[in-house]
N, C-alpha and C positions, 0 to 999 in steps of 0.2 A: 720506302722499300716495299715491294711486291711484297703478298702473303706468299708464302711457303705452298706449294700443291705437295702434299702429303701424299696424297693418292699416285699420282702418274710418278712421283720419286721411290715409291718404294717398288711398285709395277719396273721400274728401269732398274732399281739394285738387285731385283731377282732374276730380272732378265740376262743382267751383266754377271753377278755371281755367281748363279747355276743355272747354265744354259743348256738346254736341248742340245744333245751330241745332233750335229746337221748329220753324218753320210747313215748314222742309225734312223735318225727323220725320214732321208730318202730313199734310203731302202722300204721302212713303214708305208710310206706316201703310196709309194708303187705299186707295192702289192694290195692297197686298201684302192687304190685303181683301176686295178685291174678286177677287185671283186663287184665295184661298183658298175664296173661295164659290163659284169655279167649278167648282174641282176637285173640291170634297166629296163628290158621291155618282158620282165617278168611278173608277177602279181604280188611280188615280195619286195620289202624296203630294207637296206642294209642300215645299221645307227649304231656306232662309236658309242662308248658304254663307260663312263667313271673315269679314271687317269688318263684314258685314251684321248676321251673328247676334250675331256680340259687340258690337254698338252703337261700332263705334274708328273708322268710317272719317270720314275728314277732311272736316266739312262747311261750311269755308268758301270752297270753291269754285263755281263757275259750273256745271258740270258732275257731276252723281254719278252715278257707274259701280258698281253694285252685280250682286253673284252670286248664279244661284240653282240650286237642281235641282228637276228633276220627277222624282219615283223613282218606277220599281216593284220590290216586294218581291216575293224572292222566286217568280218565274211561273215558267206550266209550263213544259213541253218545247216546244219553237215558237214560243214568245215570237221574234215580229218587232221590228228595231230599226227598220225603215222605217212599219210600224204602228202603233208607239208615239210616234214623229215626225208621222206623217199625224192623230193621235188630241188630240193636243196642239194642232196648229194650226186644228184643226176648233174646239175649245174655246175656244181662246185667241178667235176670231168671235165669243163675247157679249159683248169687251172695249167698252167706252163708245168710239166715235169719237174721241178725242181720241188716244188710243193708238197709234203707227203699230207692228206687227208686220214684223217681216223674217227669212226662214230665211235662214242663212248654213252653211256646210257640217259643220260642229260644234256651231252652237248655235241657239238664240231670242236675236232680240233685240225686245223692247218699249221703244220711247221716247216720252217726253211731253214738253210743257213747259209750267214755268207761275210766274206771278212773277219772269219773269226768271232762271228756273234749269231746265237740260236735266236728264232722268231719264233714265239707262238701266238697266232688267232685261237681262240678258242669262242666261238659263238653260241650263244643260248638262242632257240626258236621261241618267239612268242609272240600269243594274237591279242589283239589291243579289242575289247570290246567294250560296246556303253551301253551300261549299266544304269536306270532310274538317272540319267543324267548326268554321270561321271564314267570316265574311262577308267579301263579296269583292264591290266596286264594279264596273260597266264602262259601258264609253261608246263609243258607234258614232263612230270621227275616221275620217273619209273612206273608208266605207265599210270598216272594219275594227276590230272591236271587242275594246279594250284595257282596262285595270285602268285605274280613276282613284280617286285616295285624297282628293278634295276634301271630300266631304262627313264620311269618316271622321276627316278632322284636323280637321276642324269638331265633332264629337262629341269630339273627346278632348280638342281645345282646351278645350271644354267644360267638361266633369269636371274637369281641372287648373285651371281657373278656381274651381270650384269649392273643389276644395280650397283655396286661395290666397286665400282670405274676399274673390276678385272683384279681385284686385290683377294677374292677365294682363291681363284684358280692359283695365284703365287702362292696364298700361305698354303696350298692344298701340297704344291712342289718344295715347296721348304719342306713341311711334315715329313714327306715323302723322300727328300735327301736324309733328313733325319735317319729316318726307318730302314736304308738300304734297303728294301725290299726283304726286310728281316720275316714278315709276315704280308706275302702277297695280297690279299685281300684286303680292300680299304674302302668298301662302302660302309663299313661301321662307324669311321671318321667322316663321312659325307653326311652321314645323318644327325651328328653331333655337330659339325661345323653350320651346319643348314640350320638345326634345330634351334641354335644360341646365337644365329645369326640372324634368324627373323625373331626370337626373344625379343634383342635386342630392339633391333630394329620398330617392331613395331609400338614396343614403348615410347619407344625417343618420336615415332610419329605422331603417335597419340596426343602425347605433352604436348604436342605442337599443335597439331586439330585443337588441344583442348583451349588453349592460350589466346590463338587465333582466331577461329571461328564459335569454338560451345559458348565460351565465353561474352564474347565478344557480339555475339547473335548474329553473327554473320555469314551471309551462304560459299559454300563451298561447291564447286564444280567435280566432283568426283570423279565423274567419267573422266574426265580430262587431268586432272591432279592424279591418279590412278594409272595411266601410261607410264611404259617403263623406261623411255627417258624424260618421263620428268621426277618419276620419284627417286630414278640413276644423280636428275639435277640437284633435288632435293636432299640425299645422301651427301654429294660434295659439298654442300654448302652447311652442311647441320649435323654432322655425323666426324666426330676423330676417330681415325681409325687406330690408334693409338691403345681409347679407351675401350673401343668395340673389341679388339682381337685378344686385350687382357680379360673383359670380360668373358668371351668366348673359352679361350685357354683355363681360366677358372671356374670354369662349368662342366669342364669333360667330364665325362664318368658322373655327372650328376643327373638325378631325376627330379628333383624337386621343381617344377616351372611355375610362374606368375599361373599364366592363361589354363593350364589342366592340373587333373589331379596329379597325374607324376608322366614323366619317359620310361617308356616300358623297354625291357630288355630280356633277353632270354638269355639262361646260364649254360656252358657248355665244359665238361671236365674236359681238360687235355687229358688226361687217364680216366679212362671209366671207373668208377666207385672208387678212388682214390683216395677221397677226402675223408671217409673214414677213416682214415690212419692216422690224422691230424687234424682235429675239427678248428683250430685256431688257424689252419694258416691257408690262404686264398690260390686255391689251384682252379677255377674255373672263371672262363672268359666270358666278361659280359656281353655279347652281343646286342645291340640296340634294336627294337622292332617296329619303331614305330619315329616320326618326323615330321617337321613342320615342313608343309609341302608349297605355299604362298603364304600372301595376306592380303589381307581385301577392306574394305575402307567400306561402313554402313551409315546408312543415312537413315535414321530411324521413321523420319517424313515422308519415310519413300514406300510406298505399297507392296513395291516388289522386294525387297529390301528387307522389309519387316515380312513379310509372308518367307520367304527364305530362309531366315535365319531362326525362323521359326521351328521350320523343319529339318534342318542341316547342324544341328550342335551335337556336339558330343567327346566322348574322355578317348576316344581309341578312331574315328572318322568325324571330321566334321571342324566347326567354328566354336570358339569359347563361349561355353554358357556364362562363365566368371564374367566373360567383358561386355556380355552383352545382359548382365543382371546388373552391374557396376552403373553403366550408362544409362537404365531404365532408371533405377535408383537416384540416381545424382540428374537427373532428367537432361539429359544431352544428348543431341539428337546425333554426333556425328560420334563414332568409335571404330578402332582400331582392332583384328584380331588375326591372329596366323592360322591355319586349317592345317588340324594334323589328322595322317594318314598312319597309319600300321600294315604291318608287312615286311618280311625279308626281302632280300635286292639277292640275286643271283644265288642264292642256294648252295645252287652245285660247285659252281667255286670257293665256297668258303666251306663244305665239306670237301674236297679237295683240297685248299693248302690248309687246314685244320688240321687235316688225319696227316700232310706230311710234317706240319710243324711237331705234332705226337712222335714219328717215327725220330725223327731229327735228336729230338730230347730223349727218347728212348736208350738210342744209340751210343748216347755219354753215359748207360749205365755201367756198371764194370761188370766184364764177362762173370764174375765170383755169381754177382746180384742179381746176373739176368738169369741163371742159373736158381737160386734161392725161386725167384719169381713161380716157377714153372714145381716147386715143390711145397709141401707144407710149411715151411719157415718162411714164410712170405713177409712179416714184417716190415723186419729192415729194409728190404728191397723196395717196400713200397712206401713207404716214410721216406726214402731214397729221394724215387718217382716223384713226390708228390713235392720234395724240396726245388726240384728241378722245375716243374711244373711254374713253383709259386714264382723262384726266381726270374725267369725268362716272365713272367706278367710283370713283375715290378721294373724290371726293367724298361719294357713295352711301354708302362703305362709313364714311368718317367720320361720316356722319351718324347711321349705323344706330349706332354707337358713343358718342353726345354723351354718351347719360345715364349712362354708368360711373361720373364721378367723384361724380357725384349722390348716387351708393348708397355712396360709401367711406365707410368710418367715417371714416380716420384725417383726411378733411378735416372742419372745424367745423359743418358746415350740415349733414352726415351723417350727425354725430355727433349731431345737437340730435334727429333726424328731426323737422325742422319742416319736414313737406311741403307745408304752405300757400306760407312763405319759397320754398321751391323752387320748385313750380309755378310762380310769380311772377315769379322770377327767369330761367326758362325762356323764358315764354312773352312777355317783351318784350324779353331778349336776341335770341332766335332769330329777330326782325323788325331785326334792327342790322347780322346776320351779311352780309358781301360776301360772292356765290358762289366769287368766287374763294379766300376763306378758307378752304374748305372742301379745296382740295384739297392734301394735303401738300408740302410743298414737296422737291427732290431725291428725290423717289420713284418711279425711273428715268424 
């Protein structure tokens, strides 16, 4: 009996059980066609940005909110952010009529609609410059131009997709069915699923280089082991995905990593000073700031190698001082490390659906409380707020969780990896689910 491809089976159960609405695709297709012929023989690159590029985002909604960039590489000295703003919206004028454009203070936004379902592009401008030898995004937010790593976790998402024989990008669309689009913005999960994914990954490498070749004393081809279809080969042959995406799912929300001090995360109240009312119970969102952006394979014999890594380690940019003290230590010439980056990914969108997911929850207060709110007897109303708050995160954060026990082996359906079964069983429970199931019960 053939072995089981785990991999392209579970890639076909996601494809078969939540598929991309096609005439919502073609209408996307077309008008992402027609901005690409715009831009062609101009100094500007259009690039598909997070759910967009990886085909995950949830398309049985009324609504689709999709991200994009207009880049310039690399310009000269005097690159204007106000003229690369002004240069864009000149362009964006060959759009067909139907198209309404709106500059907003961070971004483009292009909306249409048609068959009964709204479109929105909504594009961030950013110039890609290098940096002491690294590329480095940035983007004009209100008139002061800052680092944005949206388009770079969209490239590395990429490549780790890649490796992964295309098994991110489904579980990126599972999440993403999960979520209804309950909270638009989902470069927070990109940076979690990436960051536990090269975790992973480069351990289970490592173990191998160490077995293989430290061991063993024998030379290793790096430059060539190191291309990304063969460590895509290397993945199918030596990687379950099974146990990869349980460990992944059992890491969200955490900081603790092997390779650095911790996953950095910035805290965000959905109500401002709220949590005073309630110091036990969790009304702010953790946003993640930081992520493993590759991993790279060192040969310590190697001059360039060692002069590198010399100079490139670090807790917030750079390669693992841990793995590469580990390996000096245990004298081994060959180790494994993931390079993490810090920095937010699109900003202005997640200030954006942030302050609407606040107003959303606001909304459910009772006219009595919004009233209170607005007087000295503030309490209640914000004890209220701040329940609201906590619920709608427990919920969130349960949800970002459902698919763990999926991946266990040690339950039966895990263990079959019959991901058709699963798919299945997913996608017509998660229509039964009562919202209020979702949120844990006694969790302050």
């Amino acid at each position: 009996m053939s072995k089981i491809n785990m991999i392209n089976n579970f890639v076909i159960a996601v494809n078969k059980n939540i598929p991309l609405d096609s005439k919502i695709n073609e209408s996307i297709k077309e008008t992402y066609e027609k901005f690409k012929q715009i831009l062609k023989d101009s100094e500007y690159s259009i690039k598909k940005l997070g759910d967009f590029k990886y085909k995950s985002f949830y398309s049985k909604s009324k609504v689709i909110n999709l991200d994009l960039a207009i880049v310039k590489y690399f310009p000269i000295a005097g690159f204007k952010h106000q003229k690369f703003s002004e240069d864009i919206l000149e362009l964006f004028k060959q759009m067909p009529i139907k198209y309404k454009i709106k500059k907003y203070p961070n971004y483009i936004s292009v909306y249409w609609s048609e068959k009964g379902i709204e479109y929105n592009f909504r594009f961030i401008l950013m110039v890609r410059k290098l940096e002491q030898g690294f590329e480095i995004d940035y983007v004009n937010r209100n008139g002061i131009v800052q680092d944005d790593w949206a388009l770079q976790v969209t490239e590395a998402f990429c490549t780790a997709n890649k490796i992964s024989g295309g098994t991110l990008f489904k579980v990126k669309r599972v999440l993403n069915y999960i979520l209804k689009d309950e909270f638009s913005y989902t470069y927070n999960l990109d940076y979690s699923l990436l960051s536990w994914f090269y975790e992973y990954f480069s351990r289970s490498l490592n173990s191998f280089i160490d077995q293989k070749y430290n061991i063993e004393k024998k030379e290793l081809q790096v430059e060539n082991f190191s291309k990304i279809k063969n460590l895509k080969l290397w993945f199918s042959k030596h990687v379950n995905i099974n146990n990869l995406y349980f460990f992944i799912f059992s890491k969200l929300q955490s900081i603790n990593t092997y390779y650095y001090s911790e996953i950095s995360f910035e805290n965000y109240e959905i109500f401002a000073d709220i949590s005073r009312y309630s110091l036990n119970t969790n009304s702010n969102f953790a946003l993640p700031s930081s992520f493993f952006k590759d991993i790279r394979i060192f040969d310590l014999q190697n001059f360039d190698d060692l002069t590198f890594i010399q100079t490139n380690c670090g807790n917030e940019f750079g390669y693992s001082k841990i793995a590469w003290d580990k390996a000096r230590n245990e004298d081994k010439r060959y180790f494994v490390s993931p390079c993490i980056v810090t920095g937010i990914s699109n900003f202005a969108m997640f200030r954006k659906w942030f302050t609407k997911l606040s107003e959303e929850l606001y909304s459910k207060l009772s006219t009595g409380l919004k009233e209170e709110i607005k007087s000295t007897k503030q309490r209640e109303a914000m004890e209220e707020l701040n329940m609201l708050a906590h619920n709608w995160l427990s919920s969130y954060i349960s949800k970002t969780r459902y698919l763990k026990p999926y991946f266990d082996a040690k339950y039966p359906f895990a263990g079959n990896s019959d991901f058709e079964t699963i798919l299945k069983m997913i996608t017509t429970t998660l229509d039964k689910i009562d919202e209020q199931s979702w949120i844990m019960e006694n969790d302050n």
